[in-house]
C-alpha positions as CSV (number, residue, x, y, z in Angstrom):
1,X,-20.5,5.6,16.7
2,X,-17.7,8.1,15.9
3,X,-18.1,10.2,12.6
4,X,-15.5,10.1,10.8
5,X,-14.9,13.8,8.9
6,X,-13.5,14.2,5.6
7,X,-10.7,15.6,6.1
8,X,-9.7,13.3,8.8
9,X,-7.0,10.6,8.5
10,X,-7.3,6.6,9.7
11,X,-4.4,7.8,12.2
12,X,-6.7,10.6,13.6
13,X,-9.6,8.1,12.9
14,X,-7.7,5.6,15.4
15,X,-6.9,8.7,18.1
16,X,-10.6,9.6,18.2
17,X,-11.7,5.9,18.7
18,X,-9.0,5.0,21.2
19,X,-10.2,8.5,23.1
20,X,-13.9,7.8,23.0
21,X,-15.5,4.2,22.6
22,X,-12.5,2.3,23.0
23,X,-12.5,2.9,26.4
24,X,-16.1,2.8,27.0
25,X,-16.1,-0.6,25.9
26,X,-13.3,-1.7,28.1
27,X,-15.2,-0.2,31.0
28,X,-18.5,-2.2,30.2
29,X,-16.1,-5.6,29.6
30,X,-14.7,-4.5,33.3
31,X,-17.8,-4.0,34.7
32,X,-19.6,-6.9,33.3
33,X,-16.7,-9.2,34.6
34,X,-17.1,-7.7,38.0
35,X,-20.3,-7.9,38.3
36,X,-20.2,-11.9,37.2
37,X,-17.1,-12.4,39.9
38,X,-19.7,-10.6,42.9
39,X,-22.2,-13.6,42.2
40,X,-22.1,-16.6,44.4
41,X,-23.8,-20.2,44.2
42,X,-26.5,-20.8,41.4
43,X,-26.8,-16.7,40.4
44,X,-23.5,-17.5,38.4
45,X,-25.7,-19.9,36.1
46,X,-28.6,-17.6,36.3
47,X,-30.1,-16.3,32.7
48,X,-28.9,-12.9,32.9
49,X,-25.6,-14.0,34.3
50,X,-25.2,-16.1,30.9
51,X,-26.3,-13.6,28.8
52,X,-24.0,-11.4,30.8
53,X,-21.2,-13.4,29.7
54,X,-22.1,-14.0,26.4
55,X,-22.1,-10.2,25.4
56,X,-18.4,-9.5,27.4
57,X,-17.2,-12.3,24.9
58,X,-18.9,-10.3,22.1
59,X,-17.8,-7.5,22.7
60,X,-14.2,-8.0,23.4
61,X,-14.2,-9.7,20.2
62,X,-15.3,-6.7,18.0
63,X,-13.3,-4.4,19.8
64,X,-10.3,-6.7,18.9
65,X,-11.9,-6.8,15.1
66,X,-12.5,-3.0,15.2
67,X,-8.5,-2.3,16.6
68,X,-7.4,-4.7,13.8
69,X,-9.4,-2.9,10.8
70,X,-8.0,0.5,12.1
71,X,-4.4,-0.8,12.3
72,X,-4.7,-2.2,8.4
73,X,-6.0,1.1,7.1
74,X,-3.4,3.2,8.6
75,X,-1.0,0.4,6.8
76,X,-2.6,0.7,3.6
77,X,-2.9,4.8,3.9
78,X,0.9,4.6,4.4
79,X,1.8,2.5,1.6
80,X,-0.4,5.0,-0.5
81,X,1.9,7.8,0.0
82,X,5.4,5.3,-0.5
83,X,7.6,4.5,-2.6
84,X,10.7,1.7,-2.5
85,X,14.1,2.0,-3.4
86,X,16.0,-0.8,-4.9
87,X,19.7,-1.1,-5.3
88,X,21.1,2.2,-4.2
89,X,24.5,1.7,-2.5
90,X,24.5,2.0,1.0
91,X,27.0,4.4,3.4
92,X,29.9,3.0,3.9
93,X,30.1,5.0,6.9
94,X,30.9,4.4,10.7
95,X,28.6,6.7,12.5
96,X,24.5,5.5,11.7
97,X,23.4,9.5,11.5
98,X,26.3,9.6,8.9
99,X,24.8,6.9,6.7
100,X,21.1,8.1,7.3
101,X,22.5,11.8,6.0
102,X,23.9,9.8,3.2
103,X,20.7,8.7,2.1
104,X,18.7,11.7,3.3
105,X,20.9,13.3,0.5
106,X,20.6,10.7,-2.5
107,X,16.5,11.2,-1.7
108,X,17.2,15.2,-2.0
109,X,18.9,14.6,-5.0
110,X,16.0,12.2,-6.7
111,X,13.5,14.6,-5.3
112,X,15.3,17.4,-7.3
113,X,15.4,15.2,-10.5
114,X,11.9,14.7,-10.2
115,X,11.1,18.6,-9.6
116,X,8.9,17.6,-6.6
117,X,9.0,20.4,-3.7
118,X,8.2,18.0,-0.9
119,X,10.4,17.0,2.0
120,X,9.6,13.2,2.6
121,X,7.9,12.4,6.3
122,X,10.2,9.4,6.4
123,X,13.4,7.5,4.9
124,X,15.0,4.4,6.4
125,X,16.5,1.2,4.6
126,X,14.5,-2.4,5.8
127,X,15.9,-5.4,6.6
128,X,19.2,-6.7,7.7
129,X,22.4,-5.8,5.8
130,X,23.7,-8.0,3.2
131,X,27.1,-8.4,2.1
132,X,25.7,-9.1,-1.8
133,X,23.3,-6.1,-2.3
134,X,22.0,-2.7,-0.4
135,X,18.8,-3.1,1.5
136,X,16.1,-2.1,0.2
137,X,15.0,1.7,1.0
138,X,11.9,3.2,1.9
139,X,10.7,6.9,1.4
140,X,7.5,7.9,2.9
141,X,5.4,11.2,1.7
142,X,3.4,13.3,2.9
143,X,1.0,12.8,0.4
144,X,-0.3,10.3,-2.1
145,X,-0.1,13.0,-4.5
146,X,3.8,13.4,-4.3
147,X,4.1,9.8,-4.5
148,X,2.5,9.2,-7.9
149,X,4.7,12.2,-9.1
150,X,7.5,10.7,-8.1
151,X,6.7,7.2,-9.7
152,X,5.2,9.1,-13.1
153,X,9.3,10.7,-13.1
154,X,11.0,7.5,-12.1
155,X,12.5,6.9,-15.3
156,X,14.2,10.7,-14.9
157,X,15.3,9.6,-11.4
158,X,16.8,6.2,-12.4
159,X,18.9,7.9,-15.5
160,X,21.1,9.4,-13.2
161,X,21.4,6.2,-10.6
162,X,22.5,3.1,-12.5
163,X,21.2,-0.1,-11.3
164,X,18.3,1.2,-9.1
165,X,14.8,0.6,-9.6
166,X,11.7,2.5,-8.1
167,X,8.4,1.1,-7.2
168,X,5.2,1.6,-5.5
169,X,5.2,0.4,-1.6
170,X,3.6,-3.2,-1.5
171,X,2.2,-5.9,0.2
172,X,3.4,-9.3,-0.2
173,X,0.8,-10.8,-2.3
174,X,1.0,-7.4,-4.7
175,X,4.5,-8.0,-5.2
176,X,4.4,-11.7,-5.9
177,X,1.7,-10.9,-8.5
178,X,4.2,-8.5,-10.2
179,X,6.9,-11.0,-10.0
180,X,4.6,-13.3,-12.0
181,X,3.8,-10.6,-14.5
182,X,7.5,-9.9,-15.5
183,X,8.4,-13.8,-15.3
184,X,4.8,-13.6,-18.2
185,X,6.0,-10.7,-19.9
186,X,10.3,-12.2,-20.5
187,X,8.3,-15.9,-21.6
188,X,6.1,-13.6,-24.0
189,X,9.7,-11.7,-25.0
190,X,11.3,-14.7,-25.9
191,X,8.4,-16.2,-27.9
192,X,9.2,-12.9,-30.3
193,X,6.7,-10.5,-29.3
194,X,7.2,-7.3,-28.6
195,X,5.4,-6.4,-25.4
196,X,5.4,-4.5,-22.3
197,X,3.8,-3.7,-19.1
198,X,1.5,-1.6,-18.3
199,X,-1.2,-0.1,-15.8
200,X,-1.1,-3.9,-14.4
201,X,-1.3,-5.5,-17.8
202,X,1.0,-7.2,-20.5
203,X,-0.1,-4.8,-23.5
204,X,1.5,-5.0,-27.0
205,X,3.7,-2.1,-27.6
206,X,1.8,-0.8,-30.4
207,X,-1.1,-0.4,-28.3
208,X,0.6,1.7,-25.6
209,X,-1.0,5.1,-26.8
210,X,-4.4,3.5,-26.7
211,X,-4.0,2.2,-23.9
212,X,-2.6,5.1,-21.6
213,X,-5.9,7.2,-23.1
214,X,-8.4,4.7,-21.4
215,X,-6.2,4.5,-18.4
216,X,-6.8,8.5,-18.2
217,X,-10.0,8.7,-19.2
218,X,-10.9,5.5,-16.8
219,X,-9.5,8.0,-13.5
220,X,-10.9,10.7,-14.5
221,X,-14.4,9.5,-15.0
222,X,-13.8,7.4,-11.4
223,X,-13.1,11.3,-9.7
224,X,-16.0,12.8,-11.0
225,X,-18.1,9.7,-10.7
226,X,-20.0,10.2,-6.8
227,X,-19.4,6.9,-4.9
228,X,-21.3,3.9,-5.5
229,X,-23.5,1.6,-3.1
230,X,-22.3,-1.1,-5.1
231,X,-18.4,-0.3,-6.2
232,X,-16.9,-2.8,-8.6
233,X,-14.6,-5.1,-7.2
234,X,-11.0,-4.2,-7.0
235,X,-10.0,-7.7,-8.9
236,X,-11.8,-5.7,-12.2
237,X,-9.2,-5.8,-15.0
238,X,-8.8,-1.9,-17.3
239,X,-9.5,-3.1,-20.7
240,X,-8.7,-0.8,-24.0
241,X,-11.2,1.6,-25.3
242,X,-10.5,-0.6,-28.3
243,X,-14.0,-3.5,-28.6
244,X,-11.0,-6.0,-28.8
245,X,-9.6,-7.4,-25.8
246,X,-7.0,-9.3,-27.6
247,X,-4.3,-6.9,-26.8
248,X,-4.3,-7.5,-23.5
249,X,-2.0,-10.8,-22.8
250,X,-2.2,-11.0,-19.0
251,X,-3.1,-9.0,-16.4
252,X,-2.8,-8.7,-12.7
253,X,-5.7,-6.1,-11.3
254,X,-4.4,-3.6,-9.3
255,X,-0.5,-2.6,-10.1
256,X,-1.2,-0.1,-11.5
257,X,2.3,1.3,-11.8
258,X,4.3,1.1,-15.3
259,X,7.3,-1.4,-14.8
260,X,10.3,0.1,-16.5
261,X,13.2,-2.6,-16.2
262,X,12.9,-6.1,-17.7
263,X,16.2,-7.1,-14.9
264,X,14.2,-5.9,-12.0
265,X,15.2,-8.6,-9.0
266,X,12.4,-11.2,-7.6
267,X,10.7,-9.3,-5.3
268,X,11.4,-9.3,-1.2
């Protein structure tokens, strides 16, 4: 089995596997199948021909499980070290490397409002244009780090763009759930309380300071903390320090980014 080093990335991960068992396993599925197609008359329904067979199936099977597992950590190391864009105006230009300079410089100019000294590894808009809003635009880090700056400065960065909001990079169930929460948190408005959302939870505004202590203290006892056989399961809910959970009026485990704008669209 490969070791996988410390420092090392699920995309190196992926290069090391694709350049050492991958293709030992392709070579034992090609040899086992040519081995089976050499055999004639009742040595195709012999024992070891069976078994034979049994373990190509096998194995082609985890190697597809083992290419899929790779492919979905690289996504999730990605969207680690993202952000999204919503609602800033698209080029009106002709030329495509004029409206992807366009953009390139609007980033520069968030990056500067956010004092971050990182150039991002990637920026492109997704989806197809529409003729009622801009699409939606992705920036890529090099770094998780850079990417929670940037979200903890949002609020900077959005002062100076009206209309665009700035979110962590999801996946479409993590979005929905955030959706929900907002559609919660304006019912809760309405009803006359005066809540907000935070660190994945509907809090009461007068517990805000509370709760951003636990939040703190909660990471930094998780990085000093050595890994655990048995790690709690990522649907675990942060609670106050407080004994009393009643501040909390819904939660959704797992966003754990502050959302800043009541009018934020329904996610896409």
């Amino acid at each position: 089995m490969t070791k996988r080093f410390a420092d090392m990335s699920p995309t190196s991960l992926r290069d090391e596997l694709e350049s050492d068992a991958v293709p030992d396993v392709n070579a034992l599925i090609q040899g086992i199948g040519k081995y089976l197609g050499s055999l004639s008359g009742g040595d195709k329904t012999s024992p070891l021909a069976l078994l034979l067979g049994t373990c190509a199936s096998v194995l082609s099977d985890l190697k597809l499980r083992s290419t899929s597992s790779i492919d979905v950590a690289i996504e999730k190391e990605k969207r680690e070290r993202s952000v999204v864009v919503q609602g800033l105006p698209e080029s009106s230009a002709v030329n495509a490397s004029e409206r992807m300079a366009d953009d390139h410089a609007r980033v520069i100019s968030m990056l500067d409002l956010a004092d971050l000294e990182q150039s991002p590894a990637a920026i492109f808009r997704m989806g197809e244009k529409s003729e009622t809003r801009p699409r939606l635009l992705k920036v890529m880090f090099h770094s998780r780090t850079a990417q929670t700056t940037f979200l903890s400065k949002s609020r900077t960065v959005t002062s100076k763009f009206p209309n665009v909001f700035v979110r962590p990079s999801l996946t479409k169930s993590e979005r929905e759930a955030a959706f929900l929460l907002r559609e919660k948190k304006r019912q809760l408005k309405t009803e006359g309380k005066d809540v907000l959302i935070y660190a994945g939870s509907i809090i009461e505004r007068s517990q805000l300071e509370a709760m951003k202590k636990q939040v703190r203290s909660s990471r930094s006892h998780s990085r000093r903390r050595p890994p655990s056989r048995n790690p709690v399961s990522s649907s675990s809910s942060i609670r106050p320090a407080s004994s009393s959970n009643s501040s909390i009026l819904h939660s959704i485990p797992s966003l754990l980014a502050p959302q800043a704008n009541d009018s934020t669209p329904a996610p896409f």
